[in-house]
N, C-alpha and C positions, 0 to 999 in steps of 0.2 A: 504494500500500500504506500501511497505517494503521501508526501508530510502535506497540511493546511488545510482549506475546509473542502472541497474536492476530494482528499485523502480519507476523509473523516464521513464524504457522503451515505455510505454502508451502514454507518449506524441511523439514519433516519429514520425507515419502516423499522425500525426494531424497538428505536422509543415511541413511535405511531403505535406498536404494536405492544407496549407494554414492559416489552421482553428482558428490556436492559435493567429497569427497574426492577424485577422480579428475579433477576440472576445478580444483582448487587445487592436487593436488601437482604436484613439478615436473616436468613433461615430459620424456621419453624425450631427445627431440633440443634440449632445452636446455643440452647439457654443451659447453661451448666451450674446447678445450683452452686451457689460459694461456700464456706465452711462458718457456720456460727461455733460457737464457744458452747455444747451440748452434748451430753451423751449419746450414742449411737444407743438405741432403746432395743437391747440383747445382747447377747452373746453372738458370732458368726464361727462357722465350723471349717478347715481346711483341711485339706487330704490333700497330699500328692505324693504319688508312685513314680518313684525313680528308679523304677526297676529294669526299664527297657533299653540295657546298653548295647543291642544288635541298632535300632535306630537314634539312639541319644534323643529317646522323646520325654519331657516329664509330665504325666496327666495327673491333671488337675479337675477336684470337684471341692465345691464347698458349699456351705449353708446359711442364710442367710436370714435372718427374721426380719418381715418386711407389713408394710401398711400400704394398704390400697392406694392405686392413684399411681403417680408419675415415678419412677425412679432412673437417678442415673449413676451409671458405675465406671468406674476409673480404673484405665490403666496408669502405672504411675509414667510419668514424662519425664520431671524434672528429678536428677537424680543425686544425690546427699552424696561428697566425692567426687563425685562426676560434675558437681556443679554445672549442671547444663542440662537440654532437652535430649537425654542420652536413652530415655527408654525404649524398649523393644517390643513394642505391640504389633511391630509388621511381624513377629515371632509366633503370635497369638493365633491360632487356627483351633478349628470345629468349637468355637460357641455355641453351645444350648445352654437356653434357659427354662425349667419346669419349673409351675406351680401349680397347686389345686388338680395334680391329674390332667395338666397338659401343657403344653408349651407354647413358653411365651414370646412371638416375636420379640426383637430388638433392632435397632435401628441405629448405628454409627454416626454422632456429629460430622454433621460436614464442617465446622470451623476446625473443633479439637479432634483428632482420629482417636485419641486414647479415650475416648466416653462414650458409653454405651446407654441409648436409653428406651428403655422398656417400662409397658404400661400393667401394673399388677391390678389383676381382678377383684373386687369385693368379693369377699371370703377368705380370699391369699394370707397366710399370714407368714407362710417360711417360702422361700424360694430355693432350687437347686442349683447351680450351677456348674459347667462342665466343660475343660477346652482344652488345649494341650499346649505346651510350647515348645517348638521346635528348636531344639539348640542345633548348634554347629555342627558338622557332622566331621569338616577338616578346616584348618586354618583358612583353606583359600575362600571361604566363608561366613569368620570371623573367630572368636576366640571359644576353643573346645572347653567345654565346662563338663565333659563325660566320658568317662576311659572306662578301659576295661579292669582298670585296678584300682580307680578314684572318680568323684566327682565335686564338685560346688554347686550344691546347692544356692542361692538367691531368692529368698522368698518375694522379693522387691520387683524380679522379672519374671513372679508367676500368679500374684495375687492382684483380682480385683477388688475395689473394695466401694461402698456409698460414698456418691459426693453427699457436700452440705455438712459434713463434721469433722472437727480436726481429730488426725490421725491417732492424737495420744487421748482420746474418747468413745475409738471403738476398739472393744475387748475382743479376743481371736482366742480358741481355741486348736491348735495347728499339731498336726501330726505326719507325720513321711513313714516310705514301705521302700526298705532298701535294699538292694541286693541279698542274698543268703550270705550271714558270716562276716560282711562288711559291719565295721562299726565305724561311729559318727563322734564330732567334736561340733562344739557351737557354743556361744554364749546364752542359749534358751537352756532349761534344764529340764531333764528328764523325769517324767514321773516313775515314782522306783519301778513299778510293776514292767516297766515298757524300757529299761535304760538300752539294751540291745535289742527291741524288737525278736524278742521268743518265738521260738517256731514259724519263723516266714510273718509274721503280726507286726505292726505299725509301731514306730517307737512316738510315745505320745507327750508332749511336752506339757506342761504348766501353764494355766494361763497365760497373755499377756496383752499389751497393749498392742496394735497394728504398729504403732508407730516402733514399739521394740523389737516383735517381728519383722518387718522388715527392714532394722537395724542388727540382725544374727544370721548372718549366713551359717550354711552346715557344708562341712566339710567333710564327707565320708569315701571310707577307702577299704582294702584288703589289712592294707600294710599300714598302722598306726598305732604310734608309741605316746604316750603324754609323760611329761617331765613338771613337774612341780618347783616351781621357780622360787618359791616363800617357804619359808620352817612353817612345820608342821602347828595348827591350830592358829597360823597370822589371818586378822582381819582383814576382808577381801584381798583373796588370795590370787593370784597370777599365775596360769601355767601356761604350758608350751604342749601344742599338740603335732605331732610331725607325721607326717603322711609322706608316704614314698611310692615309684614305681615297682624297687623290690623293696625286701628287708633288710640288703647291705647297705642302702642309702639311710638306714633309721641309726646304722650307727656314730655313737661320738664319743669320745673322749671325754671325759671328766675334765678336764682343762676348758674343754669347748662348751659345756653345760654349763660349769663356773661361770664363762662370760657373760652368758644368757641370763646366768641369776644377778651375775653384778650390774647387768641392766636394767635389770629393778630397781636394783638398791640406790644407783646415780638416778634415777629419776625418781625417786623418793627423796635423796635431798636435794635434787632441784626443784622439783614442786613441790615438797611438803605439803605432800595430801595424794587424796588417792579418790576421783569420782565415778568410782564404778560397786557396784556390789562384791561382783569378782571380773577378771582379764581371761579371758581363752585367746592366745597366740595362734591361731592358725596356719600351716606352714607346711606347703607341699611342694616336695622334691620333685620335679618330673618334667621330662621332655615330650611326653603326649597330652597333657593338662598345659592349656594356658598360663604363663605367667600373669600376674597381680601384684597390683600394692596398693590396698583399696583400707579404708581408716572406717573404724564401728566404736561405738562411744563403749561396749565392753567387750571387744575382739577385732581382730584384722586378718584380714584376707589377704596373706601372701603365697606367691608362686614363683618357685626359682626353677633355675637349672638343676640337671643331677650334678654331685661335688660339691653341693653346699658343707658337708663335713671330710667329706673325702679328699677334695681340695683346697683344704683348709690355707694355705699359704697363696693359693692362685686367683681365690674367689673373695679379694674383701668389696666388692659392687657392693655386689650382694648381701655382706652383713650389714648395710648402711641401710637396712630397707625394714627390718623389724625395729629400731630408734626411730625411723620417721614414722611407722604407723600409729606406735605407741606412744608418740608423743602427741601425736591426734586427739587423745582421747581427753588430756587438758585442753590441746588448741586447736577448732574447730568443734567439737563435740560437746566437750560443757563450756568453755567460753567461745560462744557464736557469735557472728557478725550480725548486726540487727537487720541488715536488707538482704541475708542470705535465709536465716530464718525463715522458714513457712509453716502456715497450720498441714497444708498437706502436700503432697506429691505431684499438685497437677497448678499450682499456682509458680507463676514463675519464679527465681530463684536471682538475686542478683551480686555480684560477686565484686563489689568496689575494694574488700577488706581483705582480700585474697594474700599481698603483699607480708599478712600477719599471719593470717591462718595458714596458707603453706610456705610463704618465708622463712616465719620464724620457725617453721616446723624444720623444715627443709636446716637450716642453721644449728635445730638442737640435734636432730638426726643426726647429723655429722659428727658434733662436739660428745652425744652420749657413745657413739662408737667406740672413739677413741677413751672415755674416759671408763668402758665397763671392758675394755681390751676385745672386741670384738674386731677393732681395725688398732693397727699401727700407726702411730705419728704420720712417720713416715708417707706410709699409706694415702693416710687422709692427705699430707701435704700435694702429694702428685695427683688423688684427686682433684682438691681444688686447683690446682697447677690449671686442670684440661678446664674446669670451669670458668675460672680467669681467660683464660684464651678465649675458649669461645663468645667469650661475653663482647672480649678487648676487640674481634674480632664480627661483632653483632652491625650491621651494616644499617640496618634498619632504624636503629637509636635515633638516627638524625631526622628525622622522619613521625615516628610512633616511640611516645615516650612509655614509659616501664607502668603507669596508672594503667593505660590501654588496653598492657596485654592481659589485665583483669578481667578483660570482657572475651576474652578465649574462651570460655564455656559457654557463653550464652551465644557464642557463632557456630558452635555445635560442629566446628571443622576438625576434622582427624588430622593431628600434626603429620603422617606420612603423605598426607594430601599436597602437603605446602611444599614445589620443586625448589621454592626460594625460601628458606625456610630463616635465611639471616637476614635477610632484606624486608619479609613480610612481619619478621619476629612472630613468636607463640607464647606458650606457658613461662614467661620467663620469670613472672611474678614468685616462681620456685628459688630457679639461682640467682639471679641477680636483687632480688631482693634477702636473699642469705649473705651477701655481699653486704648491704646496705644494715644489715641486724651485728655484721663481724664490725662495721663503720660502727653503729652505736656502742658497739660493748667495749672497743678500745677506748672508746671518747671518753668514758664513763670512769672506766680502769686511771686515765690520763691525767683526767679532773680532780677523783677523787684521792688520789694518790696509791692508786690497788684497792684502796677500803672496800669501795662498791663493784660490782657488774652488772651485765644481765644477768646474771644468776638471780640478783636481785628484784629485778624486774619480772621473772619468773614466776617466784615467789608470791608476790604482791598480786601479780596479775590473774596466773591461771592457780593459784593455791589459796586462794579462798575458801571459804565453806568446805572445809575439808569434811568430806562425806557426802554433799551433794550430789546427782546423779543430774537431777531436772537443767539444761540447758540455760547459762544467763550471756545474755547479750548484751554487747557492749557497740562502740560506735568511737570513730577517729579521736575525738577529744578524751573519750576513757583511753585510750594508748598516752594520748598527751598527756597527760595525768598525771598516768603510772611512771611512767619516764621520770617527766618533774620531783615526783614524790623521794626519786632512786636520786637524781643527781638534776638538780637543777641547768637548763639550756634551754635557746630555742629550739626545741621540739619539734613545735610546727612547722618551721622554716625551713629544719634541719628534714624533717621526711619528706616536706611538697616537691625542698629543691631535686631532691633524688628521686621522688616519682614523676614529676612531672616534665623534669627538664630534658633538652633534646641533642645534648655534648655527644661529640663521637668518644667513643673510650667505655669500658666500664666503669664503674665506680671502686677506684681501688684505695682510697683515703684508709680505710681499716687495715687493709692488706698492710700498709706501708707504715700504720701505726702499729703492728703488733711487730714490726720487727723483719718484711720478708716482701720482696717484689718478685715480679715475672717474669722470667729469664729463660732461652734458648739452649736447646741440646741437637745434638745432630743425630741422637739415635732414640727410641721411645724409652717412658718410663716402665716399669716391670707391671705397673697398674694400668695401662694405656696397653699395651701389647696381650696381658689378661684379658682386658674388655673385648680387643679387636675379637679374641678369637674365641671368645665364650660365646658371641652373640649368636644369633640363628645364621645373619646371614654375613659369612667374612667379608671384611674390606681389607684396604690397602687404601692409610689414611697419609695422603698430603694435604692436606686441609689449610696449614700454616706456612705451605711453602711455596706450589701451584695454586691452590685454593681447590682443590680435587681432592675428594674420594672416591674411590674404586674397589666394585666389589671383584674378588678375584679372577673373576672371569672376562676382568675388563670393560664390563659394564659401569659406568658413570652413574653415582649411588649421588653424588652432591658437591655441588659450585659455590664457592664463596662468592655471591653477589660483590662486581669489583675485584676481583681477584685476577690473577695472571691467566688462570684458565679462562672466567669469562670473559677479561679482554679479548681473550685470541676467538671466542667466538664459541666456547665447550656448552653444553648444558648435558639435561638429565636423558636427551635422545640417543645420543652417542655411547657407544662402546669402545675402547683403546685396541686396536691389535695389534700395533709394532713401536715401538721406539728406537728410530733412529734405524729403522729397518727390519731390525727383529724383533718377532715376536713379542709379546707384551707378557712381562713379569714383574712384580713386584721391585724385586731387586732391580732389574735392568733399568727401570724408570727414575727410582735410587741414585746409581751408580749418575746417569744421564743428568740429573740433579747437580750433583757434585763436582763432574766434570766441567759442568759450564760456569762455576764460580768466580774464573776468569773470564767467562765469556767469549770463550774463544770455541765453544761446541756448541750452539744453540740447539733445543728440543724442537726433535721432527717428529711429532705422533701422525700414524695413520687411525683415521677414526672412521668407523663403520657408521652410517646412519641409515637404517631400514636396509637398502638394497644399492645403496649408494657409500661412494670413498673418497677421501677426501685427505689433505695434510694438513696440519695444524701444526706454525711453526711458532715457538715461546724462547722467548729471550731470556728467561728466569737468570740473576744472579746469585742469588740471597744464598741458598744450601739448603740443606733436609734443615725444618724446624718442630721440636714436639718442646711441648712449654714442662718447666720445672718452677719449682720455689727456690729463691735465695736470698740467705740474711742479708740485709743491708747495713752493710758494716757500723758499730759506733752506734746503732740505735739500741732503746729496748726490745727486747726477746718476750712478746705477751700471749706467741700464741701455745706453742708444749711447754713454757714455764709459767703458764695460768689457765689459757683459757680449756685446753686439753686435760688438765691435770684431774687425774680422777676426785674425790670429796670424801 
């Protein structure tokens, strides 16, 4: 169609005719009741059978005590972690509804797809419900939640539940039917009768709230060991439930359990207090199960590679990922964001405070690692070495300030989606503002003369009400507060300038106050060279020196927007096959690197694109670069002679 009114003639007979007006107003079954402040009037019943790991189906039926007239039912959309419109109801298949001895149509919102609304009969007073949810069958259609030796449950991506009430007001009675011999872990509790599901029988939980149900994932398997993280008779107690693909992956060392418990112990005296009833660790070893690092106000959903104990020297990523869950469970979970707070699951969710809730998480994550020996100094140093980098190296800064990338969940975009992934920036509200929490605790360290830290801000902050469970929400000025109250400064100034502002550079003010800047090596660190080759799929990372990563096979995995690769014209189409005539290997491209230091060899890649070839020639001088930490001579030393130091 042609632009201007000529362009626009086609709609004429159609407002003549009504039609536009009738396809714009709002829909009859648009109206989605909101949530008042009122008890859901019953109990609602859950079943689901996860028995069926030939198709990886979970069927679901549930029961519902219901009053005549209008009702509509939710899938949930916005998701608690996921901060975002992440739910799975295109997953939802064979809805029925029965009541009174026969079935009840339903009719899908056309605004919201997650609401279902169905009309109950006078007489009706229970209704049935019945549907299934198709999980993943293989990665290449999204993350397998069903093996033949485990699965994850999610009660979140299988129950529906009444609009019109918030979640922590309808009571759920829930029960699952698990494989024969499989036993289960979760933060719901078992009723004694049912703790393993006896003879093929349901193991049936304790009441609870919807809103705690679908804050306990179940984590059941073949192969699962639970370790008891607290001396025996401690008040809300903490364990660790380990689920494997075989039984060799359940083992560990006494040294390596040790750590696990001294991660209690360091975040017991950094929060002093404890807001859970009890902790369930959840933590499955396995390469047919999805990876996870998903935060529950009394458990966490993680998923690692196999070698989490076995490769106990190879694998510190991966111990960084049960300190960030569990420290969720103070930041995020009981101290919430006031605009991320919702009464339920289908109201939107908005994530301005993210910079705290996974910053600072992301910051203690790191700092409890090291301080319960779960990671190395060291370790952790060459971590954040790559973090630093990538940040120093974020192209996008100039552009989209660090507040921004707050709203990465509510764009509901899959970070592997982003080919420009430094240029468009994503979640970085994680690292770079863990950057910005190491800036405040030096300042604090600086001012008060070591007196104070964050540690103290910790305390003050998320250890309140020691005991409390119920969720309290806070807002930018309680941060400013709690700051002030630890070590008097501009506060406000001191956060806007670093969230808001649009410098190229990370923010490395902290770095350089504890003692350590970012500096160049020609070959990877032992935690860099781990990561490359734990991951699913290997690279071969120039990142820092071409601006190129490459998965082995010479496929083109990622360009640093501005970088020497994308000058010369690289992107994510291309695959490398020769350098400099042969063949494309790692090494050779290396070697090719180095060579041209003087500049006297410039890089000749041949680059395959679909069905086409092509050279691409780089003048690179610089050398291999993979980033380190190094003391800055003559300054103080705050980060392993304070901030790391166990308590």
């Amino acid at each position: 169609m042609g632009s201007g009114t000529n362009g626009r003639a086609w709609l004429r007979p159609l407002l003549l005719a009504g039609l536009i007006g009738a396809r714009f107003a709002a829909p009859v079954n648009a109206q989605v009741p909101v949530p008042e402040d009122r008890p859901y009037p019953g109990v609602m019943q859950v079943s689901v059978d996860a028995t069926d790991l030939d198709h990886r189906v979970f069927q679901v039926w549930q029961r519902l005590p219901v009053r005549p007239g209008r009702l509509t039912l939710l899938h949930p959309r916005y998701l608690p972690g996921a901060h975002g419109p992440y739910g799975q109801v295109d997953r939802l298949a064979g809805l029925q509804i029965d009541g009174g001895g026969q079935v009840l149509p339903w009719v899908r919102d056309t605004v919201d797809p997650s609401a279902f609304h169905v009309e109950v009969p006078a007489g009706v007073s229970q209704i049935e419900i019945r549907h299934q949810f198709l999980s993943a069958v293989s990665r290449d259609t999204g993350r397998v939640v069903m093996t033949r030796e485990m699965l994850n449950l999610q009660w979140i991506s299988l129950v529906l539940y009444p609009a019109g009430y918030p979640v922590d007001r309808i009571q759920v009675e829930p029960e699952v039917r698990l494989p024969a011999g499989w036993q289960q872990a979760s933060a719901l509790r078992a009723r004694a009768a049912s703790a393993v599901g006896a003879a093929g029988g349901p193991v049936r939980f304790e009441p609870v709230s919807l809103e705690t149900l679908m804050d306990s994932p179940l984590f059941a398997g073949q192969h699962l060991r639970r370790v008891e993280l607290d001396p025996p008779g401690r008040e809300r107690p903490v364990a660790l439930h380990i689920l494997a693909d075989s039984p060799e992956e359940l083992q560990a060392s006494e040294a390596q359990i040790e750590a696990h418990r001294q991660l209690v112990r360091q975040a017991d005296q950094l929060f002093a207090s404890r807001h859970f009833a009890h902790y369930d660790f959840l933590l499955a070893i396995s390469d047919r199960m999805g990876g996870i690092g998903l935060e529950h106000h009394q458990s966490s959903e993680n998923g690692v590679r196999p070698g989490y104990f076995r490769d106990w020297s190879k694998r510190p990523g991966a111990r960084s990922l049960l300190p960030h869950e569990y420290t969720h469970s103070w930041n995020g979970k009981f101290r919430r964001p006031a605009d991320l707070w919702t009464p339920n699951y289908n109201v939107p969710m908005q994530d301005s405070l993210l910079w705290l809730y996974e910053g600072q998480t992301d910051y203690w994550g790191r700092v409890l690692a090291v301080r319960a020996g779960l990671v190395s100094p060291d370790q952790m140093r060459d971590s954040l070495a790559e973090t630093v980098a990538q940040l120093s190296h974020r192209a996008g800064r100039v552009w989209r300030n660090l507040q921004d990338t707050t709203n990465e969940g509510a764009m509901a975009r899959s970070r592997s989606e982003a080919e420009w992934s430094n240029w468009q920036r994503g979640a970085d509200y994680y690292a770079e503002s863990s950057l910005i929490w190491l800036d405040a605790d030096t300042l604090i360290r600086e001012k008060s003369g070591g007196q104070r830290s964050l540690d103290d801000f910790a305390r003050r902050f998320f250890g309140i009400q020691d005991g409390r469970v119920q969720p309290l929400t806070y807002r930018f000025e309680d941060i400013v507060s709690t700051l002030n109250d630890v070590q008097p400064h501009d506060w406000t100034r001191f956060l806007r300038e670093r969230l808001d502002g649009h410098g190229p550079g990370a923010p490395l003010d902290g770095l350089a106050r504890a003692g350590w800047q970012l500096a160049w090596a020609e070959t990877p660190s032992d935690v860099q060279r781990h990561q490359a080759e734990d991951s699913e799929v290997k690279t071969d990372d120039f990142s820092y020196s071409l601006g190129l990563q490459l998965k082995r096979d010479g496929r083109v995995g990622r360009v640093l927007w501005d970088s020497p690769a994308f000058r010369a014209g690289m992107s994510h189409a291309l695959s490398v096959v020769a350098v400099n005539g042969t063949a494309y290997k790692a090494e050779r491209l290396a070697a090719a690197i180095t060579a041209n230091k003087t500049g006297q060899a410039p890089l000749d890649l041949l680059v395959r694109e679909g069905d086409q070839y092509r050279h691409v020639r780089l003048d690179y001088r610089g050398g291999l670069r993979y980033p380190r930490l190094q003391r800055v001579d003559g300054s103080p030393e705050r980060l392993d002679a304070g901030i790391l130091q166990a308590r």
